[in-house]
Backbone of each chain as ProteinMPNN parsed JSONL, in Angstrom:
{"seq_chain_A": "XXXXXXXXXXXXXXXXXXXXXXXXXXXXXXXXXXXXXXXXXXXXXXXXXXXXXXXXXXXXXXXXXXXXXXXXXXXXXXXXXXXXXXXXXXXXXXXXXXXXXXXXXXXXXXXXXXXXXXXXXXXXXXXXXXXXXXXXXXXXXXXXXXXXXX", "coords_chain_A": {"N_chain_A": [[19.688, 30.197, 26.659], [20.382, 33.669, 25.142], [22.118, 34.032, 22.639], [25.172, 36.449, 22.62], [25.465, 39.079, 20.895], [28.72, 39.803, 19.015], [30.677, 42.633, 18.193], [33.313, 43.03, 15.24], [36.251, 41.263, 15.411], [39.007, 43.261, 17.053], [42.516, 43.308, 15.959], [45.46, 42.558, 18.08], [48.58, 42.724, 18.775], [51.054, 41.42, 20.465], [53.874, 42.549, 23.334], [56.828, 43.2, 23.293], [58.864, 43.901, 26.217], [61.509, 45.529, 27.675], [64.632, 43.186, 28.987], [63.861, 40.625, 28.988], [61.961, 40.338, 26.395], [62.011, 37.742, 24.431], [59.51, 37.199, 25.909], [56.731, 38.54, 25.592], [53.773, 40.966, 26.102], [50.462, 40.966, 26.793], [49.196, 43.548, 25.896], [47.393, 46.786, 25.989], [46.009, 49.927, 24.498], [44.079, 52.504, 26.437], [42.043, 55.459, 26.796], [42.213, 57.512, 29.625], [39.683, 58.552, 31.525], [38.32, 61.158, 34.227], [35.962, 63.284, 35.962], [36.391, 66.064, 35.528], [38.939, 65.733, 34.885], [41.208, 64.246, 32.654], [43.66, 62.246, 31.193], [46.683, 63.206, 28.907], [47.298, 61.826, 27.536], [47.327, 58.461, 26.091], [47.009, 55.348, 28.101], [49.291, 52.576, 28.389], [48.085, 49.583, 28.996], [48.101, 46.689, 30.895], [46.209, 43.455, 30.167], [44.885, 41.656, 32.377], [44.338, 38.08, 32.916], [44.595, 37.119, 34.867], [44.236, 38.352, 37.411], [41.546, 38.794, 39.406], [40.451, 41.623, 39.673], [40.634, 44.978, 38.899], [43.434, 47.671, 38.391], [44.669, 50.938, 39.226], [47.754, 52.633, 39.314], [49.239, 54.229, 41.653], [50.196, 57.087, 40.827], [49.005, 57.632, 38.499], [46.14, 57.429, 39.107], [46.096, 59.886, 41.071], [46.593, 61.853, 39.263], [44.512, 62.035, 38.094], [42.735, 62.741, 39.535], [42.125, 62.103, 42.382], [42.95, 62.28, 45.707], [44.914, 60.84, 48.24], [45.061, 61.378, 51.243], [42.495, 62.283, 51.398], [41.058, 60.225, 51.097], [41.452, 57.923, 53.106], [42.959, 55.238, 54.947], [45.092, 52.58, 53.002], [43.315, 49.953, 52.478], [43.112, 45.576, 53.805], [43.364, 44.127, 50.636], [43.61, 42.106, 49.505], [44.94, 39.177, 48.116], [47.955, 38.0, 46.654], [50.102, 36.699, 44.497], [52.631, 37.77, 45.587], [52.144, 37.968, 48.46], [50.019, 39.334, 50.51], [48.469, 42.417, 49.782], [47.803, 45.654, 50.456], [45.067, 48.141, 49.284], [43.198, 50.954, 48.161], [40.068, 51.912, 47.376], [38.453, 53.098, 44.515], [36.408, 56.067, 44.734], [34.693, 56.805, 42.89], [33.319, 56.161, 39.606], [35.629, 55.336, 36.512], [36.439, 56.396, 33.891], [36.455, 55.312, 30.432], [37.867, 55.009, 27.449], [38.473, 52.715, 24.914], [39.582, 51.476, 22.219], [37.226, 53.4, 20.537], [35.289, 52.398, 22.308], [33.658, 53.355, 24.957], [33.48, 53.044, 28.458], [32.274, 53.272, 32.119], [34.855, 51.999, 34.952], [35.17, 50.148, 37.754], [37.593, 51.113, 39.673], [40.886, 49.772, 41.671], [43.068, 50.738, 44.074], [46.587, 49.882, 44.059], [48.415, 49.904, 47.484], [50.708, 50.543, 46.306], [53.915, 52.133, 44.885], [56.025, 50.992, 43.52], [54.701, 49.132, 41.521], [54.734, 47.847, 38.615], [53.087, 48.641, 36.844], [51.027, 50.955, 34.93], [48.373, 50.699, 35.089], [46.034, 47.463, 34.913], [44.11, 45.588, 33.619], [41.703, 43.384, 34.761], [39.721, 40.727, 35.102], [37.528, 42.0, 35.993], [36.425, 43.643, 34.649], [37.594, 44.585, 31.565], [36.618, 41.612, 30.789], [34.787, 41.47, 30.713], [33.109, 43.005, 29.194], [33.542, 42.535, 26.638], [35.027, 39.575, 24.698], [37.611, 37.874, 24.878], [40.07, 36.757, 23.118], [43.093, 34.927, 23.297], [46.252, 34.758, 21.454], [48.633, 33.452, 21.959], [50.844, 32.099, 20.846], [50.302, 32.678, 17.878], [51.247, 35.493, 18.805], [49.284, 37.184, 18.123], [46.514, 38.551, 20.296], [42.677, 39.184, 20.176], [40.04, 41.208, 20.068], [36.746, 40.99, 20.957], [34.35, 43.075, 21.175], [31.355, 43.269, 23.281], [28.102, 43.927, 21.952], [25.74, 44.054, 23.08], [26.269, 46.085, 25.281], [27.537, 48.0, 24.82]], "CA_chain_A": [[20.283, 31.528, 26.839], [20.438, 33.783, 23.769], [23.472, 34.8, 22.242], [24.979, 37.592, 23.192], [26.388, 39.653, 19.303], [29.671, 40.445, 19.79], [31.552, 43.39, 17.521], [34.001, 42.282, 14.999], [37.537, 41.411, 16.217], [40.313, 43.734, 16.952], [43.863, 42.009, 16.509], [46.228, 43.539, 19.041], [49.906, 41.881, 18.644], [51.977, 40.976, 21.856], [54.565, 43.85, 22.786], [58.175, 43.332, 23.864], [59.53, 44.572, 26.929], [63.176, 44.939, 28.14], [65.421, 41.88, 29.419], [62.557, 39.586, 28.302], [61.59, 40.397, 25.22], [60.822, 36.738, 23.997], [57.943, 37.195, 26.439], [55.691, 39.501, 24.939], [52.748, 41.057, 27.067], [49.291, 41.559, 25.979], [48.946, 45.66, 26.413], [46.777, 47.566, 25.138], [45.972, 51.374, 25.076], [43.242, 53.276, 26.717], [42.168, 56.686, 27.299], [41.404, 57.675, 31.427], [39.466, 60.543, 32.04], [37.631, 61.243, 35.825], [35.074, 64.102, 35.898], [36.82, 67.339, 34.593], [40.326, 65.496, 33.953], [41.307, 63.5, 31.139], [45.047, 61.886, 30.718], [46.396, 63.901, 28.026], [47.878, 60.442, 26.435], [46.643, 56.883, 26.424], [47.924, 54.202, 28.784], [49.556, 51.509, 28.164], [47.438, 48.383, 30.62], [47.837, 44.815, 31.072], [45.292, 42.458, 29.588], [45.378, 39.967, 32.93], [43.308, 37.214, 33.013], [44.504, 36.145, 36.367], [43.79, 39.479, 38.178], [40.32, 39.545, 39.683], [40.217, 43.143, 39.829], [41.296, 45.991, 38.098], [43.968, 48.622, 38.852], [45.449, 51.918, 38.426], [48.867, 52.86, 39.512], [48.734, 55.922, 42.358], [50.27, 58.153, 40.666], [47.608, 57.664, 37.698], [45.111, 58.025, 40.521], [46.272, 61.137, 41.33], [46.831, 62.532, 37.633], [42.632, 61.973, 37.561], [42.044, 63.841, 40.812], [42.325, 61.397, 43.841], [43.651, 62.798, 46.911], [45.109, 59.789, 48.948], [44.587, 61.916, 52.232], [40.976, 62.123, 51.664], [41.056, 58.26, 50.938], [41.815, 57.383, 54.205], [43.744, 54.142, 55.143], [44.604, 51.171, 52.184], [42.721, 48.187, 53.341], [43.533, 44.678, 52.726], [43.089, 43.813, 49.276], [43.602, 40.471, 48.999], [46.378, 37.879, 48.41], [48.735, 37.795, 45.241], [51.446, 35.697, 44.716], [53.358, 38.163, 46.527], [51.599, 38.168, 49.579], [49.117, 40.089, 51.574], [48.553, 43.887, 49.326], [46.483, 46.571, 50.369], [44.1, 48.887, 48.438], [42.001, 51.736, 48.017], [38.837, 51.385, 46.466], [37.956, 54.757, 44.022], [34.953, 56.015, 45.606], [34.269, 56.888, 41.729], [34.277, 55.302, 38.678], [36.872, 55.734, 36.008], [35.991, 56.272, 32.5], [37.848, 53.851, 29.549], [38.002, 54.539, 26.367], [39.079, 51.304, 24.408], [39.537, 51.553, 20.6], [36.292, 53.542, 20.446], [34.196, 52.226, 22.823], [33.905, 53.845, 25.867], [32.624, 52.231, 29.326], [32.867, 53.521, 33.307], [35.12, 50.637, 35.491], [35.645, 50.765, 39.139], [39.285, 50.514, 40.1], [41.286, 49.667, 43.211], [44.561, 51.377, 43.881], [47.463, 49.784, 45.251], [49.264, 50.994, 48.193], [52.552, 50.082, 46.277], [54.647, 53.222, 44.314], [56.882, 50.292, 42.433], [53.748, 48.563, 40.624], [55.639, 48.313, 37.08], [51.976, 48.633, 35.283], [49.95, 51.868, 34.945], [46.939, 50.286, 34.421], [45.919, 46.4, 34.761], [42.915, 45.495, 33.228], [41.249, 42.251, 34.923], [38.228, 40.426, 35.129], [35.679, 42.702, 36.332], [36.362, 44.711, 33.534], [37.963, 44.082, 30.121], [36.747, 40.404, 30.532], [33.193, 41.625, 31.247], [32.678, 43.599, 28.392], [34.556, 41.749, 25.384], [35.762, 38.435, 24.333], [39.314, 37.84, 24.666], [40.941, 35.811, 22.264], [44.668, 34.556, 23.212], [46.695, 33.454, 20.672], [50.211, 34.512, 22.12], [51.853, 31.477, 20.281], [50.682, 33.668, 16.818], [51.954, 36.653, 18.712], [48.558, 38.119, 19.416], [45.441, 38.887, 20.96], [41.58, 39.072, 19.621], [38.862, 41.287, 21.489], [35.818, 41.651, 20.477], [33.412, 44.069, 22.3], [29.718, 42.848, 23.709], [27.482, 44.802, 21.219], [24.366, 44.278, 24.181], [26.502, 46.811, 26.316], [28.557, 48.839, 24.343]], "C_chain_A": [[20.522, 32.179, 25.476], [22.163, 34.274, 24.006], [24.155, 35.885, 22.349], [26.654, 37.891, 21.529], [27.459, 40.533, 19.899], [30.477, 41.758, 18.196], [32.772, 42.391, 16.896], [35.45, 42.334, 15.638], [38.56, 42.558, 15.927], [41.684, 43.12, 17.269], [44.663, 43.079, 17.137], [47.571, 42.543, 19.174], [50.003, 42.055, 20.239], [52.765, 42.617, 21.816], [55.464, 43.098, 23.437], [58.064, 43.789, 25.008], [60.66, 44.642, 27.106], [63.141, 43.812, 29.142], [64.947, 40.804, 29.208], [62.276, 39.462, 27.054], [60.983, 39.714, 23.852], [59.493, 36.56, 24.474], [57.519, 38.13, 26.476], [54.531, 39.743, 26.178], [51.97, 41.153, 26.21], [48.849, 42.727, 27.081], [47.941, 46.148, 25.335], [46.49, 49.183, 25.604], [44.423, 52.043, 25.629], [43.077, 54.384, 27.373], [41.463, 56.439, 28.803], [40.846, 58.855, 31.715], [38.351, 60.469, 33.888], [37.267, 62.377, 35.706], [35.847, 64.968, 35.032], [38.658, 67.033, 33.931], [40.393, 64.272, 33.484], [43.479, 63.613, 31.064], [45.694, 62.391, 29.386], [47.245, 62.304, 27.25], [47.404, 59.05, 26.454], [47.664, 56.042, 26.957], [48.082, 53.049, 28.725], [49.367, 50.413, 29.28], [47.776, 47.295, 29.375], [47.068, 44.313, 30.955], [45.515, 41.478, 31.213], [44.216, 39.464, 33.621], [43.396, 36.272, 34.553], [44.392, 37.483, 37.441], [42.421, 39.798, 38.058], [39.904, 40.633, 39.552], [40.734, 43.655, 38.944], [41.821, 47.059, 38.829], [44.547, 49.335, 38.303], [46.313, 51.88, 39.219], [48.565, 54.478, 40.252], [48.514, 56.959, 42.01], [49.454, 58.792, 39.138], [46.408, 58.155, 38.158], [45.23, 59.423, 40.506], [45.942, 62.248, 40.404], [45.411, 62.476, 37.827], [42.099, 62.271, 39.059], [41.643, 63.514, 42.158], [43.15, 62.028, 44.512], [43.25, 61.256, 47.985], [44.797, 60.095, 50.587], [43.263, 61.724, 52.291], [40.562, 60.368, 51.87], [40.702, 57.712, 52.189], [43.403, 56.534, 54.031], [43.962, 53.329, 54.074], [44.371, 50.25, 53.4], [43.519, 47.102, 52.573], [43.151, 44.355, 51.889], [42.605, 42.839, 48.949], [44.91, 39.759, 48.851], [46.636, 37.809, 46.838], [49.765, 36.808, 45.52], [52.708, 36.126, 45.407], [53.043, 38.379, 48.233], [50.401, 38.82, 49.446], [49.005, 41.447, 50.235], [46.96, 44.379, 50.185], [45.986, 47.737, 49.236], [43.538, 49.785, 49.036], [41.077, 51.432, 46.983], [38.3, 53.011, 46.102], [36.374, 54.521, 44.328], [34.296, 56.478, 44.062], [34.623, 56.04, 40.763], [34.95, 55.884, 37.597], [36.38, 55.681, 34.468], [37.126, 56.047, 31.75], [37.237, 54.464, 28.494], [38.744, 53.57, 25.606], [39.144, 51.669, 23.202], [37.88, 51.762, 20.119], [35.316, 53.024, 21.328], [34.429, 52.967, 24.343], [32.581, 52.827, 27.134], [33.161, 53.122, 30.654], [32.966, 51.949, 33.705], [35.265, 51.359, 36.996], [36.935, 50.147, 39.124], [39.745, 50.358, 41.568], [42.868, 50.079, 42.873], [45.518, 50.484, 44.56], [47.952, 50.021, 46.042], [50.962, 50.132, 47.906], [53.198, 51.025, 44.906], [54.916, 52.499, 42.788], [55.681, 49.455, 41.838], [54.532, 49.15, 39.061], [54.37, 48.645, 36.074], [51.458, 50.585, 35.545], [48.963, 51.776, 35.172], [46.572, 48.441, 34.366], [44.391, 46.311, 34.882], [42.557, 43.722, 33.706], [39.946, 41.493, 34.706], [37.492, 40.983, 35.103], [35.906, 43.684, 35.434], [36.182, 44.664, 32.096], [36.96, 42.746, 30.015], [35.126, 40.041, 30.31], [32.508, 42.106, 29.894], [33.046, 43.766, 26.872], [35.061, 40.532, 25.466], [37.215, 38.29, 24.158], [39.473, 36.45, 24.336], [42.245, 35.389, 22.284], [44.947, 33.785, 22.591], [48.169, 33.869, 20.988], [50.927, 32.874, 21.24], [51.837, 31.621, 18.612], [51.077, 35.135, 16.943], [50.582, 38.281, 18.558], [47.156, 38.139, 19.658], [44.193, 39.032, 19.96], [40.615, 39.681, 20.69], [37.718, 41.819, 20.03], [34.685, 41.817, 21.724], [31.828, 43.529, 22.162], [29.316, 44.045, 22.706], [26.214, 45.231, 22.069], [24.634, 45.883, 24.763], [26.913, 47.922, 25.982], [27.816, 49.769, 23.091]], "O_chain_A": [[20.859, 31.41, 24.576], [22.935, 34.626, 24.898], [23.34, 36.737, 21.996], [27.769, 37.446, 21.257], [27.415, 41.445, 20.725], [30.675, 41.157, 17.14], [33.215, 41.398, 17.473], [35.807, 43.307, 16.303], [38.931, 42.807, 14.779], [42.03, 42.599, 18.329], [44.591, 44.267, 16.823], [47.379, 41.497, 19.793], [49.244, 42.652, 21.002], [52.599, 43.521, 20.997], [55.009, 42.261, 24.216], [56.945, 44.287, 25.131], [61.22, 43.643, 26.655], [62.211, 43.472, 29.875], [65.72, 39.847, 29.239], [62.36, 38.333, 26.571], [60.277, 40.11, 22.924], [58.558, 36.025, 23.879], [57.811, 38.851, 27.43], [54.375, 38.906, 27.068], [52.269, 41.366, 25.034], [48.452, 42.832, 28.242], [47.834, 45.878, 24.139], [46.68, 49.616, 26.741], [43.567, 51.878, 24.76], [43.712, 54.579, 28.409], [40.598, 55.628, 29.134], [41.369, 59.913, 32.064], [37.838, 59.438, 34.324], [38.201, 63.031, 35.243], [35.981, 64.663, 33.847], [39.335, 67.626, 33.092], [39.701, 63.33, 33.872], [44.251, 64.565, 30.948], [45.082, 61.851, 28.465], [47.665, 62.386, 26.096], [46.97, 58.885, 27.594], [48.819, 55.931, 26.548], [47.138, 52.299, 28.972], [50.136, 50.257, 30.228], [47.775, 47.096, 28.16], [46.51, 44.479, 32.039], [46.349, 40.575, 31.153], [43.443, 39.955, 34.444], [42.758, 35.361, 35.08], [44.596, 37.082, 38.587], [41.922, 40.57, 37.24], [38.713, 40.683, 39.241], [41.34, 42.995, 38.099], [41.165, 47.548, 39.749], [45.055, 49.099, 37.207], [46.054, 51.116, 40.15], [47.999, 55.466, 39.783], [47.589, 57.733, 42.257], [49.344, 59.967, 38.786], [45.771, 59.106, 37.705], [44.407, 60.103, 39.892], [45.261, 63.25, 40.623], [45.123, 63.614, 37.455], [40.999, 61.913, 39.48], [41.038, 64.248, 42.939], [44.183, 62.401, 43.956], [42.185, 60.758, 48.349], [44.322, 59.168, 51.242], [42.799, 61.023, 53.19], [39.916, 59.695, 52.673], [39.67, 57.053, 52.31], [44.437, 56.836, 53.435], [42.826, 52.991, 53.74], [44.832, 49.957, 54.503], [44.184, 47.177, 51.54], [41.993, 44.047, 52.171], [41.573, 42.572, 48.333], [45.843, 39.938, 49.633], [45.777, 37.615, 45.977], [50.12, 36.284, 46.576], [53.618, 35.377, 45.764], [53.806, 38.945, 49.015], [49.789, 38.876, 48.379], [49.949, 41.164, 49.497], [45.841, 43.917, 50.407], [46.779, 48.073, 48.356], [43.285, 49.717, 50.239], [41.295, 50.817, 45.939], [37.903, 53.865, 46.895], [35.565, 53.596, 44.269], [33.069, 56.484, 44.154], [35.637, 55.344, 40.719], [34.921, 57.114, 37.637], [35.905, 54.617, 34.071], [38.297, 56.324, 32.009], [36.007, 54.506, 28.533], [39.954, 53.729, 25.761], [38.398, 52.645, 23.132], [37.239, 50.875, 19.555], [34.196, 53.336, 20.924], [35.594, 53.044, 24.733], [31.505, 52.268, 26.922], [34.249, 53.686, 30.542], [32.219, 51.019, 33.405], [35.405, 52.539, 37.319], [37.285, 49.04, 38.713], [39.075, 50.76, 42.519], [43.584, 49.862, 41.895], [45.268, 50.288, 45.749], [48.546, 51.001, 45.592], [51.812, 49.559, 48.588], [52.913, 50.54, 43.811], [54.55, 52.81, 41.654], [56.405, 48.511, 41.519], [54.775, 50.269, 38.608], [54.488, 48.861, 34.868], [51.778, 51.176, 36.576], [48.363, 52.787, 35.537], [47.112, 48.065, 33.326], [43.645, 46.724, 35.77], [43.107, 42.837, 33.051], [39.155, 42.003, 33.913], [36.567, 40.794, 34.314], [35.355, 44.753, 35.696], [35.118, 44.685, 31.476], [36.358, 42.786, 28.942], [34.499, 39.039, 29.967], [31.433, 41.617, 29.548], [32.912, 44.742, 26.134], [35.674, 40.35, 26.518], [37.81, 38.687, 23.156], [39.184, 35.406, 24.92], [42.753, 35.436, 21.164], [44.57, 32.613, 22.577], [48.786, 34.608, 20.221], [52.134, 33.107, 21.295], [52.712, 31.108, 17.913], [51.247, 35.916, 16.007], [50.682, 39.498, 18.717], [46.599, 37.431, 18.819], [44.552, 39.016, 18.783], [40.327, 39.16, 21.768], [37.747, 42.451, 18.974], [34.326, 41.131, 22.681], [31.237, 43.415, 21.088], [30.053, 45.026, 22.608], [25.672, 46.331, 21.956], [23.761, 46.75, 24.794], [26.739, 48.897, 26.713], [28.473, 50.608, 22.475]]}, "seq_chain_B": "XXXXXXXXXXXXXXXXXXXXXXXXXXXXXXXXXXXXXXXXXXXXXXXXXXXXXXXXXXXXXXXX", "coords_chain_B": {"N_chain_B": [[48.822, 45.882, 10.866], [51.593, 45.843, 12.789], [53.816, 43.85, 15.209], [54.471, 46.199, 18.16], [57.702, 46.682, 19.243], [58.447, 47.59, 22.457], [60.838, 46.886, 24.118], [63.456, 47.748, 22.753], [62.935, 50.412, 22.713], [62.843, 51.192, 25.023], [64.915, 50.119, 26.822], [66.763, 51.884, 27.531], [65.552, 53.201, 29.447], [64.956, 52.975, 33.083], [63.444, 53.393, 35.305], [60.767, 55.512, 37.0], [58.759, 57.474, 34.79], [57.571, 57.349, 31.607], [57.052, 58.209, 27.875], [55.719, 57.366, 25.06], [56.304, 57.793, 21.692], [53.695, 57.871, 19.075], [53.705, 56.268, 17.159], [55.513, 54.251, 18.144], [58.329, 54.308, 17.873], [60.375, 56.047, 19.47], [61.322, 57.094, 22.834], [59.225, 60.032, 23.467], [59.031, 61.95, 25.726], [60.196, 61.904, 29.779], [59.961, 61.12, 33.042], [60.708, 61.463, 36.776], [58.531, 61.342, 38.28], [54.815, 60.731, 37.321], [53.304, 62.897, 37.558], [55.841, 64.998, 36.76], [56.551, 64.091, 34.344], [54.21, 64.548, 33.51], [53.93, 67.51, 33.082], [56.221, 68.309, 31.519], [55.565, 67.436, 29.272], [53.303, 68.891, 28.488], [54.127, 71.164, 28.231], [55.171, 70.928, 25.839], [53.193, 70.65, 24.23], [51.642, 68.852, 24.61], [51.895, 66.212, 22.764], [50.633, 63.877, 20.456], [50.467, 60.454, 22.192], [51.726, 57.463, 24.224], [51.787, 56.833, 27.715], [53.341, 55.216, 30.342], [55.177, 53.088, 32.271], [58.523, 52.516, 33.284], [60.671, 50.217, 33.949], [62.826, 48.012, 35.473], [63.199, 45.575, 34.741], [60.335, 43.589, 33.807], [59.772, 41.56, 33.925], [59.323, 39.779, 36.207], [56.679, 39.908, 37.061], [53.808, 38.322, 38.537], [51.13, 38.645, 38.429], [49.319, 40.435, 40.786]], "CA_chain_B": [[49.298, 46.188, 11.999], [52.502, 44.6, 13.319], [53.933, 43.729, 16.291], [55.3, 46.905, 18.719], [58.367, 46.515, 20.669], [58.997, 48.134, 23.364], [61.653, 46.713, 24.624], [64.377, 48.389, 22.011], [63.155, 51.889, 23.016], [62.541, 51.366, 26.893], [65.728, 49.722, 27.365], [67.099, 52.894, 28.917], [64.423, 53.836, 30.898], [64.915, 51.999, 34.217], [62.462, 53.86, 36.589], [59.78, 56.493, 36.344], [57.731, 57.183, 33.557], [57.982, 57.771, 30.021], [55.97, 58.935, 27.193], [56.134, 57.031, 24.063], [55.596, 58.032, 20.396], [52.281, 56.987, 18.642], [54.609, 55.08, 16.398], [55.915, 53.265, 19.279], [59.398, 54.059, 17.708], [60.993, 56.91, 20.391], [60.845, 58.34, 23.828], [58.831, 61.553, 23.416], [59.799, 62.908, 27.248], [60.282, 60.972, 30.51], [60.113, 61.718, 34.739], [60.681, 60.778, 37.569], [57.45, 60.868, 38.091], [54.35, 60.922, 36.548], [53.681, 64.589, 37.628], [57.312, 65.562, 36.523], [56.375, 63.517, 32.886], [52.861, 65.611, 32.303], [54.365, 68.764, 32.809], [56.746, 67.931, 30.537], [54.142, 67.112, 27.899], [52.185, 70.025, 28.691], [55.192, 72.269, 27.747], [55.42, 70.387, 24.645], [51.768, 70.72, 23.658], [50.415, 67.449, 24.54], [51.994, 65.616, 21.533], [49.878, 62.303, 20.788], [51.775, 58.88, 22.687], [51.374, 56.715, 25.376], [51.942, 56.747, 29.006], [53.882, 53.86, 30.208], [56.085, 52.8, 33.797], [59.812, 52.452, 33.139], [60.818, 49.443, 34.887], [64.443, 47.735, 35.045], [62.571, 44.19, 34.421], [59.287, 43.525, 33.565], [59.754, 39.412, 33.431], [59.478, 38.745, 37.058], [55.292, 40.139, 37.22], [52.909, 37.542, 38.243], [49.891, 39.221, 39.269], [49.356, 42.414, 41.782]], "C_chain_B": [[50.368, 45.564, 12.325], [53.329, 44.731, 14.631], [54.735, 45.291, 16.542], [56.029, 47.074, 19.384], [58.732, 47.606, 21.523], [59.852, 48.475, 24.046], [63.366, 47.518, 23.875], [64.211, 50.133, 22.303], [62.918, 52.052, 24.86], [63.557, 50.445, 27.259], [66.91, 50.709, 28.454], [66.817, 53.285, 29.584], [64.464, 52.523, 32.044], [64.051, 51.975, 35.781], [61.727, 55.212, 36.218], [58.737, 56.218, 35.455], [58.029, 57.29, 32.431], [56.851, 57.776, 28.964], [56.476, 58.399, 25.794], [55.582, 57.337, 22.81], [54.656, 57.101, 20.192], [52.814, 55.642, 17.671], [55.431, 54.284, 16.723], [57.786, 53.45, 18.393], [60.309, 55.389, 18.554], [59.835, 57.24, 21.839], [60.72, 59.484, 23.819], [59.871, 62.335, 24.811], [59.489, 61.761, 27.786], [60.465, 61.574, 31.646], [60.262, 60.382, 35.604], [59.213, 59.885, 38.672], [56.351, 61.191, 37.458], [53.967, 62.258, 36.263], [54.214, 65.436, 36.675], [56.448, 65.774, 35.074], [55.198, 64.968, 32.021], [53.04, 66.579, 32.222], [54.788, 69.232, 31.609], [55.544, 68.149, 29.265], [53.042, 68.092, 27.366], [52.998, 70.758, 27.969], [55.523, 72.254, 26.105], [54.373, 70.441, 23.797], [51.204, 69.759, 23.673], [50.67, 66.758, 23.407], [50.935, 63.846, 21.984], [51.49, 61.204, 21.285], [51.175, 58.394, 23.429], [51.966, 56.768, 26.694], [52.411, 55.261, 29.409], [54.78, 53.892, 31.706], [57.223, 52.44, 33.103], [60.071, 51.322, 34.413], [62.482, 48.377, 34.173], [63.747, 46.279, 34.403], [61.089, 43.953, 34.4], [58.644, 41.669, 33.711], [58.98, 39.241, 34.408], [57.299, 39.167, 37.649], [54.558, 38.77, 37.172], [51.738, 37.462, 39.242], [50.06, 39.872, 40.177], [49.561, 41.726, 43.116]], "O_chain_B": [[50.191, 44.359, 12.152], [53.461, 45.872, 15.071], [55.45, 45.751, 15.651], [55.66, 47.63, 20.419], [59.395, 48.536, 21.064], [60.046, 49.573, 24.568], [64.295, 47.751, 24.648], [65.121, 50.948, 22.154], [62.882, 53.046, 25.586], [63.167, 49.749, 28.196], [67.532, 50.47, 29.489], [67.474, 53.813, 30.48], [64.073, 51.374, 31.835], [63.97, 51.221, 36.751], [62.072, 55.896, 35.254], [58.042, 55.213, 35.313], [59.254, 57.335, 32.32], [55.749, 57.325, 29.277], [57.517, 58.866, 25.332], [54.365, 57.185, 22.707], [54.552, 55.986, 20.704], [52.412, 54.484, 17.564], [56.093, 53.608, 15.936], [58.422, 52.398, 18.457], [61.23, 55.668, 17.786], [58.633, 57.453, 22.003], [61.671, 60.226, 24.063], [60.931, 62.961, 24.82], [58.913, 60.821, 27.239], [61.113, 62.618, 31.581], [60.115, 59.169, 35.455], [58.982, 58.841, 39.283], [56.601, 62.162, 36.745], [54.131, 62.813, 35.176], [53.642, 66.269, 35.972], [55.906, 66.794, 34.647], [55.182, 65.707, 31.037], [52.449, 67.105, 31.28], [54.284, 70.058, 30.847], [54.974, 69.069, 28.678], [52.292, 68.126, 26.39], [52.537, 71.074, 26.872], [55.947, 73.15, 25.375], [54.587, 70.282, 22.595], [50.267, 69.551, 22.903], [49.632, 66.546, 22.78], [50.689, 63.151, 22.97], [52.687, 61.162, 21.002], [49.988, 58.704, 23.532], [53.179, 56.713, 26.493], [51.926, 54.263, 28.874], [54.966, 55.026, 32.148], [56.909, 51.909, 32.037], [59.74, 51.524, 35.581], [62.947, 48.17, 33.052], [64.053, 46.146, 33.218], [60.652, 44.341, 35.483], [57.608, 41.01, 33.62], [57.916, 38.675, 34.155], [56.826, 38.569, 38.616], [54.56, 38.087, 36.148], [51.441, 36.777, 40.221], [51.24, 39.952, 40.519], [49.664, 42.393, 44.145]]}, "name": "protein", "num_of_chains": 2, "seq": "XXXXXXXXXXXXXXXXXXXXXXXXXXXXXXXXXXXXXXXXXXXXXXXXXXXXXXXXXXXXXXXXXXXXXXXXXXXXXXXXXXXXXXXXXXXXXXXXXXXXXXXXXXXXXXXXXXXXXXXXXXXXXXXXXXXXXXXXXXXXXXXXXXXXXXXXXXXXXXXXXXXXXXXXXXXXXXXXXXXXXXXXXXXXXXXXXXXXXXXXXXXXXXXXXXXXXX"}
């Protein structure tokens, strides 16, 4: 199999949150834009390596021109450690800018308001199209971007 | 680069959204929801920041 040249690394520290704060997340920022709209700020997503999928947060959805009416119904999703969730599945895809690189992802919405993320970047995405490097016990992160794709 | 906490300026934010400087050191503006927030932001001229969920705890996340 040949090698597949990857871009050099970007280091991305851990971040704080409140009441936690020894446990750092790995976040990072990216721009969202969907045909004629564009987030006027970059969102702060979740790096997670245990989330198959990737998701936005509704009212992110919305901000980029989803109408949940048109949607229909959420289906079931799948199974988290909280149970059962359902989903919508964007009948489009979602354009990422990453620290310069730009890629379209498909996302799935939750049908849940209180989702504390904006943005969770999983497998079929981030994991697809860069090397992730965890070093959370130096406090942080390592991606470097597929050069084949990007 | 060095680490950005979060947690020292999003300790008052407990729900909604919020809009954080590029220098991760203040809350630009903040809503109830995200709506509310971009208005906000709009009014303001779109300053550069980040988009972010306000949440009372963040610990107890383990996976969607």
């Amino acid at each position: 199999m040949k090698p597949i040249e990857l871009a050099p690394p970007i280091k991305i520290w851990y971040k704080p949150l409140p009441k936690f704060p020894k446990t750092p997340w790995p976040i990072v920022d990216i721009k969202l834009s969907h045909r004629d709209k564009t987030l006027p700020q970059s969102v702060l997503s979740l790096v997670d390596s245990g989330a198959s999928s990737s998701f936005l947060h509704m009212e992110i959805a919305e901000a980029l021109g989803f109408d949940f009416k048109k949607l229909g119904v959420a289906k079931p999703g799948g199974t988290s450690v909280s149970g059962f969730y359902k989903t919508w599945i964007l009948p489009d895809l979602i354009n990422v800018e990453i620290y310069g690189y730009s890629f379209s992802f498909k996302f799935f919405v939750i049908d849940n308001p209180h989702l504390i993320w904006p943005c969770i970047l999983g497998e079929d995405t981030l994991f697809e199209i860069a090397k992730l490097d965890f070093q959370k016990f130096k406090g942080y992160f390592e991606i470097r971007f597929r050069q084949d794709i990007s | 680069m060095k680490e950005k906490n979060l947690a020292k300026i999003l300790k008052n934010y407990t729900s909604g959204w919020v809009s954080i400087s590029k220098d991760y050191k203040k809350v630009i503006a903040s809503g109830r929801t995200l709506k509310t927030l971009l208005q906000k932001l709009e009014k303001m001229g779109n300053p550069d920041g980040y988009l972010m969920r306000a949440a009372k705890d963040y610990s107890g996340y383990v996976g969607v």
